[in-house]
C-alpha positions as CSV (number, residue, x, y, z in Angstrom):
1,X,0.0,0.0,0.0
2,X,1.6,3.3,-1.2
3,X,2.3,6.2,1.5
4,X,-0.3,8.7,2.0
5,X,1.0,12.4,1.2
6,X,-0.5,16.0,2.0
7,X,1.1,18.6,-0.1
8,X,0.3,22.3,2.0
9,X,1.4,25.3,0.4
10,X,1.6,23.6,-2.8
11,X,2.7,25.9,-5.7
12,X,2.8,23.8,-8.8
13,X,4.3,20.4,-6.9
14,X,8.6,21.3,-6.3
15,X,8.7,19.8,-3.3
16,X,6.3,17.4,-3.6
17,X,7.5,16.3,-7.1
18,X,9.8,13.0,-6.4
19,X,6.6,11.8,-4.3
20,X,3.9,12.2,-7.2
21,X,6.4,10.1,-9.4
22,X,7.0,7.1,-7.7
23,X,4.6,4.8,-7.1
24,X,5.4,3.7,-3.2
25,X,3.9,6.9,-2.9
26,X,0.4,8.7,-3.4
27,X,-0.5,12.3,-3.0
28,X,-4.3,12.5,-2.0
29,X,-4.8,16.1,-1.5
30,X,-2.9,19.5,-1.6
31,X,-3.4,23.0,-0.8
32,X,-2.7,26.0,-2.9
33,X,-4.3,29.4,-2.5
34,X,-2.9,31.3,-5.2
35,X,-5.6,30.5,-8.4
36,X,-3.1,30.3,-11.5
37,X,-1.0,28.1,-9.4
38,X,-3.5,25.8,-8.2
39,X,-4.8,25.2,-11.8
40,X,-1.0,24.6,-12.9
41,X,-0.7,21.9,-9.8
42,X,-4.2,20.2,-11.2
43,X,-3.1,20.5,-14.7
44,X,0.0,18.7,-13.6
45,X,-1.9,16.0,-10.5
46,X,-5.1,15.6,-11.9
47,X,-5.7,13.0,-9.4
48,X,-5.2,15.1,-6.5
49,X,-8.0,16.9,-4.2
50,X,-7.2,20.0,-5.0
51,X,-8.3,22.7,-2.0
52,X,-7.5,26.3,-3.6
53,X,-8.0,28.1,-0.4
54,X,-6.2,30.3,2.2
55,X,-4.5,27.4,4.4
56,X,-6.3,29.0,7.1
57,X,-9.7,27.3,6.1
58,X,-7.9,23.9,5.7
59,X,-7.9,21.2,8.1
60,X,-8.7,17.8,8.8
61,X,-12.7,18.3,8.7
62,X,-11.7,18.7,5.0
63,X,-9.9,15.2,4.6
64,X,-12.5,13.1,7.3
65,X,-15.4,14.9,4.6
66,X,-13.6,14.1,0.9
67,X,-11.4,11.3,2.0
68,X,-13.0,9.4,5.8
69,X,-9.7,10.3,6.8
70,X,-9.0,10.5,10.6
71,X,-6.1,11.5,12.6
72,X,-2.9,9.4,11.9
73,X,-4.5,7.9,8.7
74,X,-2.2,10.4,6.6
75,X,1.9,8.9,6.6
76,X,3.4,12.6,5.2
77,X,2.6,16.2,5.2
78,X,5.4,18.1,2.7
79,X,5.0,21.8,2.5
80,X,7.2,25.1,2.5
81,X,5.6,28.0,3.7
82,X,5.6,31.4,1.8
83,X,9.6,32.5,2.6
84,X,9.2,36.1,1.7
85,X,9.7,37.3,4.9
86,X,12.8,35.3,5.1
87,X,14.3,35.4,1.8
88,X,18.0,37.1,1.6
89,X,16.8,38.7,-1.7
90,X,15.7,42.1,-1.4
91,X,14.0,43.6,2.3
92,X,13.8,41.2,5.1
93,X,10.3,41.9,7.4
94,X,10.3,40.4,10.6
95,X,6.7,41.4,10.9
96,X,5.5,39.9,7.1
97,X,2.5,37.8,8.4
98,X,3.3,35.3,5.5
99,X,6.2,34.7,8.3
100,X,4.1,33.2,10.7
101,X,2.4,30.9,8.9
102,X,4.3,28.0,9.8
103,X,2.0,28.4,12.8
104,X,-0.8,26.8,10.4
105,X,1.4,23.9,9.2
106,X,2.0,23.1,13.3
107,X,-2.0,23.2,13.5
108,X,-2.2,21.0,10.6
109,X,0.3,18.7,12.0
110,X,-1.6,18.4,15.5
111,X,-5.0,17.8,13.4
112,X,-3.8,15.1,10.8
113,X,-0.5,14.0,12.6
114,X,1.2,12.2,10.0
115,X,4.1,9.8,10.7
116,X,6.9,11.9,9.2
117,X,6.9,15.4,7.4
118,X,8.7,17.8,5.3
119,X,9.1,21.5,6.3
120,X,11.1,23.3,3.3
121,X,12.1,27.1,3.6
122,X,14.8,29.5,2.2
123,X,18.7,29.9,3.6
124,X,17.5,33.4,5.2
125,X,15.2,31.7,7.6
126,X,18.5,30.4,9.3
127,X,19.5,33.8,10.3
128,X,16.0,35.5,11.5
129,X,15.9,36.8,14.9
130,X,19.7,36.2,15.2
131,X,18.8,32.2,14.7
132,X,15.9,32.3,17.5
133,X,13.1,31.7,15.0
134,X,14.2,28.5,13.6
135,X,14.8,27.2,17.0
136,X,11.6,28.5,18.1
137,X,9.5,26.8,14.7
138,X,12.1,23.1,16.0
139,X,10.7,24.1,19.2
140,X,7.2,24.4,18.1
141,X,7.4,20.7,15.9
142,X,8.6,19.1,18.9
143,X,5.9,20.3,21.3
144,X,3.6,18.0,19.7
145,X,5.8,14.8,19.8
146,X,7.8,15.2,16.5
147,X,11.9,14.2,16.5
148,X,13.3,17.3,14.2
149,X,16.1,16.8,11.8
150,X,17.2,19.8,10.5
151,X,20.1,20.6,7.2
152,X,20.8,22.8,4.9
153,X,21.3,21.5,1.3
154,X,22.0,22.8,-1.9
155,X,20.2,21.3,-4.5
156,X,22.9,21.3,-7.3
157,X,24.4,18.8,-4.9
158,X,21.9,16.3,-6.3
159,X,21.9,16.7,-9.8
160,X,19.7,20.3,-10.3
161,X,21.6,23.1,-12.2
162,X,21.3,26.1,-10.2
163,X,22.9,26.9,-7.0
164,X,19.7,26.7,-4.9
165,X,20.0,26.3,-0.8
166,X,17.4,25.7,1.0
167,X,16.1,25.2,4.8
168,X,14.9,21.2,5.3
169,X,12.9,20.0,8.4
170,X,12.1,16.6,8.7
171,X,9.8,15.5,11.5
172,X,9.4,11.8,12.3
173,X,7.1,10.1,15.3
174,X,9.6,7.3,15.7
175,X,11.9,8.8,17.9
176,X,15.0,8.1,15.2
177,X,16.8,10.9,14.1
178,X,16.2,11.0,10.0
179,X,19.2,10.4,7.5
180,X,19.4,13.3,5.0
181,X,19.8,12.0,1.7
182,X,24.3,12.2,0.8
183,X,25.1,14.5,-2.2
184,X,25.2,12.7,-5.5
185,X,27.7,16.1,-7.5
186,X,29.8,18.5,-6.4
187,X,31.5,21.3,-7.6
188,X,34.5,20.7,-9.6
189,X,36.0,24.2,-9.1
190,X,36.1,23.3,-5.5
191,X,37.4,19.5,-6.2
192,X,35.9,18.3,-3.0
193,X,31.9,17.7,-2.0
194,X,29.7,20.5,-1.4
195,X,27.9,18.7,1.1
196,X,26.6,20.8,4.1
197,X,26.4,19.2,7.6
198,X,23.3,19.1,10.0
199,X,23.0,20.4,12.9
200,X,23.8,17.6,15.0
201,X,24.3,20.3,18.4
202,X,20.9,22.0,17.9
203,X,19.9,21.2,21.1
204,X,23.7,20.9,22.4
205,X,24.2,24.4,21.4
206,X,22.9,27.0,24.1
207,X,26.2,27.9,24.9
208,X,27.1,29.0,21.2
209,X,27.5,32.5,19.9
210,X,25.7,32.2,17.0
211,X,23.5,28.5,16.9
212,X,22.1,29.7,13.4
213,X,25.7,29.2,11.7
214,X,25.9,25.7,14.0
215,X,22.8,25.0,12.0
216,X,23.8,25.5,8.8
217,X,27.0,23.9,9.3
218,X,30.5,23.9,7.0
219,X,31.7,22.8,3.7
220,X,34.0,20.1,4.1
221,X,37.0,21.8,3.2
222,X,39.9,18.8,4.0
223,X,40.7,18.7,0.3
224,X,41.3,15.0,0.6
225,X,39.3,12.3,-1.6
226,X,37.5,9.5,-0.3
227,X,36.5,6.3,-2.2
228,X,33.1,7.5,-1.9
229,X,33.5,10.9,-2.9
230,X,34.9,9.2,-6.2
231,X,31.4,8.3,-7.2
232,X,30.3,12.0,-7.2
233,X,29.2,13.7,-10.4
234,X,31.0,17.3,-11.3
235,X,27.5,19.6,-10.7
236,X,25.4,19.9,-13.9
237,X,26.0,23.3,-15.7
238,X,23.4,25.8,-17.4
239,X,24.9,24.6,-21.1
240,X,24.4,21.1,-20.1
241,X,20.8,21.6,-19.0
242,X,19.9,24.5,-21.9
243,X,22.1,23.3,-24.8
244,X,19.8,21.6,-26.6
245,X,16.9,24.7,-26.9
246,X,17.2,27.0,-29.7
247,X,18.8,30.6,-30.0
248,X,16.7,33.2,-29.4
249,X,16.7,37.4,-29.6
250,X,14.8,40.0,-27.8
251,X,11.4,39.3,-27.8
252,X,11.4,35.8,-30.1
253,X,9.8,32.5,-29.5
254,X,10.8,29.2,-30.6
255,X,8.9,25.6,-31.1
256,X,11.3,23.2,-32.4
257,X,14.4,21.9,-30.5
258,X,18.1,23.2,-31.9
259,X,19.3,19.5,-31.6
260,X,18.2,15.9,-30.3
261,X,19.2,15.8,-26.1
262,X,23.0,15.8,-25.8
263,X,23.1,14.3,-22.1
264,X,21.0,12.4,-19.7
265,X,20.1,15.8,-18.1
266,X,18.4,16.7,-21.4
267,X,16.9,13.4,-22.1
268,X,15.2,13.7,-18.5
269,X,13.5,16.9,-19.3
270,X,12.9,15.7,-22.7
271,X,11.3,12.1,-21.7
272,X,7.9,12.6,-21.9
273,X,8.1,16.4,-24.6
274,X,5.7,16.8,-26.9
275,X,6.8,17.1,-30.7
276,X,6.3,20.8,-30.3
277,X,8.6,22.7,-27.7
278,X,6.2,24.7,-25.4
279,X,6.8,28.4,-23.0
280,X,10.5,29.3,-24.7
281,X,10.0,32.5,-25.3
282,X,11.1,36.6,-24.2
283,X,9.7,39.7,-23.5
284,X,10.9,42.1,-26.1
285,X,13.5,44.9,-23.7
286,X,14.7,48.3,-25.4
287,X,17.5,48.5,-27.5
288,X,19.3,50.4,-25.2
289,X,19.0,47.1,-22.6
290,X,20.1,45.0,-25.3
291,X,23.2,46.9,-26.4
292,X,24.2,46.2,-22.3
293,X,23.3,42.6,-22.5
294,X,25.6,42.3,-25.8
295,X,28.5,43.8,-24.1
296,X,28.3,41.4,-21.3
297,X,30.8,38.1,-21.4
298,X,30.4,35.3,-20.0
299,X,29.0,35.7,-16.4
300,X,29.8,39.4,-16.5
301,X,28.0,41.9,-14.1
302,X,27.6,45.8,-15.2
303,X,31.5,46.5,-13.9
304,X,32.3,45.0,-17.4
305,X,30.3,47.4,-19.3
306,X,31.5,50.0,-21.1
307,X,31.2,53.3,-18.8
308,X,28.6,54.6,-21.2
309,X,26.4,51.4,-20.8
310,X,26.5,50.9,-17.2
311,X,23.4,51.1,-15.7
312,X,22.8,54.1,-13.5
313,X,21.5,52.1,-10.6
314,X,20.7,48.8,-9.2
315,X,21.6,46.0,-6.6
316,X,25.6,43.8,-7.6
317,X,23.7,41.1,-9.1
318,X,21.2,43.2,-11.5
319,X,22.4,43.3,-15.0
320,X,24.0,40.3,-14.9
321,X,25.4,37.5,-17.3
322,X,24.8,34.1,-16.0
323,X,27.9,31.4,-16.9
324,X,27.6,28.8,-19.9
325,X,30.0,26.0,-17.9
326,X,28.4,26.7,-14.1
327,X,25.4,25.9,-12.7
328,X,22.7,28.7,-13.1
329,X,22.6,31.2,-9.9
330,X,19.1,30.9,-7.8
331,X,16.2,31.2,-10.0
332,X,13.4,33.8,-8.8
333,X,10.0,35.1,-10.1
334,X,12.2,37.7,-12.0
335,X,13.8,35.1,-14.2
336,X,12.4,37.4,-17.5
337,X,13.8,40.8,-15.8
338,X,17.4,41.4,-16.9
339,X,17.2,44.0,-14.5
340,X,16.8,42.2,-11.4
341,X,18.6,39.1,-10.2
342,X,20.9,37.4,-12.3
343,X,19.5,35.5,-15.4
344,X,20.7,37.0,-18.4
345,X,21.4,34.3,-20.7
346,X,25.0,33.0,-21.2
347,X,25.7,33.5,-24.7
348,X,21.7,35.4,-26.0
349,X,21.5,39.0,-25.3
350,X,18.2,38.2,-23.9
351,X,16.7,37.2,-20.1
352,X,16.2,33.5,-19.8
353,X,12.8,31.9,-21.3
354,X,10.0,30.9,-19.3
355,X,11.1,26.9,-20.6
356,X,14.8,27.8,-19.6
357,X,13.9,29.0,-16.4
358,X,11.7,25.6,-15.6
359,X,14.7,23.5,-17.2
360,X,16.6,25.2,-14.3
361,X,14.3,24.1,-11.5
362,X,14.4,20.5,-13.1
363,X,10.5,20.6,-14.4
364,X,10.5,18.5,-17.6
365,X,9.3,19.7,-21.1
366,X,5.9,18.5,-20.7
367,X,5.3,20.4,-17.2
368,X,2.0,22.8,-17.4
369,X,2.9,26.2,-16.2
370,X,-0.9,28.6,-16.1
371,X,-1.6,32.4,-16.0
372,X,-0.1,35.5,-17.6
373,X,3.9,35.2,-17.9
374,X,4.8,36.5,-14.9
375,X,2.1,34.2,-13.4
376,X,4.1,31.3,-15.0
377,X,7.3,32.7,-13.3
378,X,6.0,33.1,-10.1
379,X,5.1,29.1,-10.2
380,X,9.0,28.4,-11.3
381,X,10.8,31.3,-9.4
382,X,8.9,29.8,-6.4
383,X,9.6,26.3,-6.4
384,X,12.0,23.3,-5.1
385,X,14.1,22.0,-7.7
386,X,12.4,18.7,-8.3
387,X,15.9,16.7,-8.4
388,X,15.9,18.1,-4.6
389,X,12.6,16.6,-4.1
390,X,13.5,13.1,-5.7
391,X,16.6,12.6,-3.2
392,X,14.3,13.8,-0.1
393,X,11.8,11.3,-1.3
394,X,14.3,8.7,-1.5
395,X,15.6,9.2,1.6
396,X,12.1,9.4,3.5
397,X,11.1,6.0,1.9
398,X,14.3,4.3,3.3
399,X,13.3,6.0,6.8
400,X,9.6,4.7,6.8
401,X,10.5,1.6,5.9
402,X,13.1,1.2,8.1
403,X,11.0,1.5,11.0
404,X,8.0,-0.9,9.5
């Protein structure tokens, strides 16, 4: 009998995405209040219960009524609550109330309480409250009986293309602490794993001066090699995970692929295509935004400009050239603004396309984004890298099982 799985705070299924693809598994029901996004998730899960509501009016009377489920009849809740107040991008507000609702997920957890779950959040959350709040939401968990695991991973060390770290909780009823799944790449320019520790001394750390950087622990920076650390992969790059897609120029679209997949990365997200290559395509930008884009090399930021050309104003990483032979920087919701966040594509004078920008978060060709454009970027820009989610899956399967 597969797992039962509650998807809260949904988006179009990131986190969730390893789960709804294996068949030990069965998502029954997920909650999304944002409309495109919930019609993108059904588009995608057309099996699921969708409930496109405020989390807020969710709650077990919901699952007892649609499903006759009761308390401890549901073996995983996975969910990452809205991380704006968190995020390191941009203005950090300690009084957002999008910041408390992991408050709801806690209520949800007492109402359904499922056997193990998934709590998913941004790097920035680690440093709130000089490190208090995460304590305080481990705290929180474990009120109501849960054993909290907590790590920081980065999800190019399991496959993904972009440089993406996120927060993970894991919660388990067993009493056993859970095994984060070990890092399948690492960064070649390093020569040695990018795998980031738990926080073994979360509880052991009162005395510390700063329990937030105990949390998110160290690179392993010993430079020696390890048999194990032989079977790593070097970290997928943006031309491995983009090569095969066509050129394209300020505001252009393309429907046919430049080339058959190259790699296994591009056979992944091509597994399932239709014939006719869907969402790659640009907003049209001035010429004057163009003219900067074309001066850009390789990875170049608005420093390399011509004086002439460089932008008046604007945060380090506006205006800036992502690199052909590195994994993409962290994709956002402004993945089609050149003049935000990094994404200016490596070798087009051009943002990245809405397809590119799911390629990066590791949503295959045939995924179903809904909504005006920057709709659609929202629903990437927000997500978990779905490679992310198949190693978390993995490793909550060999937990649950374990303790069968």
């Amino acid at each position: 009998m597969a797992y039962r799985v509650i998807d809260l705070f949904a988006g179009v299924g990131g986190l969730s995405y390893g789960f709804a693809h294996d068949d030990d598994f069965e998502i029954i029901a997920a909650n999304e209040i944002l409309e495109p996004m919930a019609r993108a998730y059904c588009a995608n899960h057309p099996t699921v219960k969708m409930y496109a509501k405020d989390i807020r009016e969710f709650s077990i009377d919901d699952l007892t009524r649609d499903f006759g489920l009761r308390k401890g009849d549901v073996d995983i809740i996975v969910g990452g609550p809205p991380c704006q107040a968190y995020s390191t991008v941009g203005k950090r507000r300690e009084d957002d109330p999008r910041g408390r609702l992991f408050t709801e997920y806690h209520r949800i957890l007492k109402e359904v309480r499922p056997k193990l779950f998934v709590f998913e959040n941004v790097k920035g959350l680690l440093s709130m409250q000089r490190g208090e709040l995460i304590k305080s939401i481990v705290a929180l968990f474990e009120s109501i009986g849960y054993h909290v695991s907590v790590k920081l991973l980065n999800a190019a060390d399991y496959g993904a293309p972009q440089i993406r770290e996120r927060v993970i909780l894991v919660g388990t009823l067993d009493g056993r602490e859970f095994s984060f799944p070990r890092p399948t790449h690492y960064n070649p320019e390093l020569g040695i794993p990018a795998e980031r520790t738990a926080p073994a001394a979360l509880k052991e750390s009162a005395e510390a001066s700063d329990p937030a950087s105990a949390i998110a622990g160290q690179t392993d920076s010993t430079g020696t090699t390890s048999q194990a650390e032989t079977a790593l992969k070097p970290y997928v790059t943006l031309g491995e995970a983009l090569g095969d897609l066509p050129s394209l120029k300020t505001g252009e679209s393309a429907t046919h692929y430049a080339t058959a997949p190259q790699n296994d990365y591009q056979r992944l997200m091509r597994r399932n295509a239709p014939e006719e290559l869907a969402e790659h395509e640009v907003p049209k930008n001035s010429d004057r935004l163009v003219a900067i884009m074309e001066a850009l090399p390789d990875g170049g930021s608005p420093k390399d400009l011509p004086e002439e050309l460089r932008p008046a104003s604007g945060f380090a990483n506006c205006y800036c050239r992502l690199w052909w032979n590195r994994p993409s920087t962290t994709i956002t919701r402004n993945l089609g603004c050149p003049s935000s966040s990094r994404c200016i594509h490596p070798k087009d004078p051009r943002p990245l396309s809405t397809r590119e920008g799911a390629r990066l978060q590791g949503f295959p060709d045939d995924y179903i984004f809904c909504g005006s454009r920057s709709d659609k970027h929202l629903q990437i820009g927000n997500a978990v890298p779905t490679l992310l989610s198949e190693a978390l899956k993995d490793a909550v399967r060999a937990h649950l099982k374990g303790s069968r």
